[in-house]
C-alpha positions as CSV (number, residue, x, y, z in Angstrom):
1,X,-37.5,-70.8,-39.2
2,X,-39.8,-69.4,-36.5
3,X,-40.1,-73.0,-34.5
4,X,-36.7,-72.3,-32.8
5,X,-36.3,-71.6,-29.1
6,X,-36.0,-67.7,-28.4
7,X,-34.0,-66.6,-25.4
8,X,-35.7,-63.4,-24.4
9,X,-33.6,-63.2,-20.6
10,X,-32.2,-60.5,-19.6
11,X,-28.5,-61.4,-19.9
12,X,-26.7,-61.8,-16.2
13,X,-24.1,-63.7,-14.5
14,X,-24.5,-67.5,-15.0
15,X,-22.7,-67.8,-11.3
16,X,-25.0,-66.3,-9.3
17,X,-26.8,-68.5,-6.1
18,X,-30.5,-69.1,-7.2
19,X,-33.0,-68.9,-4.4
20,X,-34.3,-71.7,-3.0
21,X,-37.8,-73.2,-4.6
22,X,-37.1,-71.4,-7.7
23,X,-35.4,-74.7,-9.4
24,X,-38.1,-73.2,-12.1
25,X,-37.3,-69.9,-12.5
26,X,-37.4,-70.0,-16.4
27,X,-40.9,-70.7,-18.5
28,X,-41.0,-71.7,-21.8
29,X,-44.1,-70.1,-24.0
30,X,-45.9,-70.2,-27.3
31,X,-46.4,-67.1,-29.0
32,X,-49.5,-67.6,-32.0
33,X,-50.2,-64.8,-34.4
34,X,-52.8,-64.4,-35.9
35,X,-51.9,-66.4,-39.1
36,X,-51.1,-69.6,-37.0
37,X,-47.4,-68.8,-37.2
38,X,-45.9,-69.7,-33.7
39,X,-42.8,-68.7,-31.8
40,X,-40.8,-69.8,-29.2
41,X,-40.0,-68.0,-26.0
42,X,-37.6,-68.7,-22.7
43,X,-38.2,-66.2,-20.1
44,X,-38.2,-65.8,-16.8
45,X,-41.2,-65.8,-15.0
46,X,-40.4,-62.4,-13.4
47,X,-39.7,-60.4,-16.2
48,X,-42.0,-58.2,-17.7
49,X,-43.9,-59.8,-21.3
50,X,-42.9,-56.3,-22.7
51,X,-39.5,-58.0,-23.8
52,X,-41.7,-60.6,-25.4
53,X,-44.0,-58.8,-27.1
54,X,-41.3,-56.6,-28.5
55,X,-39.3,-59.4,-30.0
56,X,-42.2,-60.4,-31.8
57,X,-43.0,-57.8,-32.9
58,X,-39.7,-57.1,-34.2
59,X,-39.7,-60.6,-35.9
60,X,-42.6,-60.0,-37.4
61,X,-41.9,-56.9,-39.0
62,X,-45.3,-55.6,-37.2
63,X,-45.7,-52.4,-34.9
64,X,-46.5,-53.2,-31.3
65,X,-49.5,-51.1,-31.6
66,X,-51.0,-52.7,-34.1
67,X,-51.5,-55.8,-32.4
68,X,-53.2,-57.4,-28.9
69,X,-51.5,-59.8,-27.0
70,X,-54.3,-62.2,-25.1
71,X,-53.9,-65.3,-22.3
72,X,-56.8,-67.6,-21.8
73,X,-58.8,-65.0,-23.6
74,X,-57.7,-61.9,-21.5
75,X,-55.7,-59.1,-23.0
76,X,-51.6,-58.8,-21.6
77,X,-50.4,-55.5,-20.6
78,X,-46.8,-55.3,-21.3
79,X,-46.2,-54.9,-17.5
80,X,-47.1,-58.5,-16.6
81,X,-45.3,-61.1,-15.6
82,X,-45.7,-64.6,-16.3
83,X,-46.3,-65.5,-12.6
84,X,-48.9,-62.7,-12.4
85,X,-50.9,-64.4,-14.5
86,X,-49.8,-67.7,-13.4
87,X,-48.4,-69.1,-16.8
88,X,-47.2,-72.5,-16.4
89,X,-44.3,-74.1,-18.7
90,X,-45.6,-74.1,-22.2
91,X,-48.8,-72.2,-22.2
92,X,-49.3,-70.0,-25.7
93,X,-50.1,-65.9,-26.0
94,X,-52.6,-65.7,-28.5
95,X,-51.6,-62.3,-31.0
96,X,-54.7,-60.6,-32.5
97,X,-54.4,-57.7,-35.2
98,X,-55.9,-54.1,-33.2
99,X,-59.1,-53.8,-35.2
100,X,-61.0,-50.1,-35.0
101,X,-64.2,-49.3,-35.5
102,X,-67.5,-51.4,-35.7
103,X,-71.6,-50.6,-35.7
104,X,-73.2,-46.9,-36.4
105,X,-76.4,-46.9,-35.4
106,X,-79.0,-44.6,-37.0
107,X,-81.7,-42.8,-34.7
């Protein structure tokens, strides 16, 4: 159920002139959470990974707070874009569940 191809563009006019060297302009990307369940993604590779994040979040019933969204081992802000961070077709957004707290030291 969550292997098919999610279309996360923003909807537009099918009819309108692309620019030229953008033959490309759409990236496909894998989305793993954190219990190796992986979704789909089409977007394009100016729109913001807010929209993605979102949807997955919505699909998997989780809040968007509650969990970190990391490329190549860095954290995504929901304000990037894929060709800020220079995603290529197919590369996979790692989803981590936030974790609080960690060591007390004791003088």
């Amino acid at each position: 159920m969550s292997s098919t191809p999610t279309s996360v563009q923003p909807t537009g006019q099918s009819g309108e002139s692309k620019k030229e060297g953008t033959s490309t302009e759409h990236i496909n990307l894998k989305v793993v959470g954190s219990d190796h369940n992986e979704m789909f993604f089409k977007i394009k590779r100016t729109t913001q990974l807010k929209k993605l994040m979102d949807a997955f979040c919505e699909r998997q019933g989780k809040a968007f707070n509650s969990l970190r969204f990391l490329y190549d081992g860095e954290r995504v802000q929901p304000h990037n874009t894929p060709l800020e961070l220079e995603m290529e077709d197919g590369d996979a957004i790692d989803v981590m569940v936030e974790q609080t707290g960690g060591c007390i030291q004791c003088c």
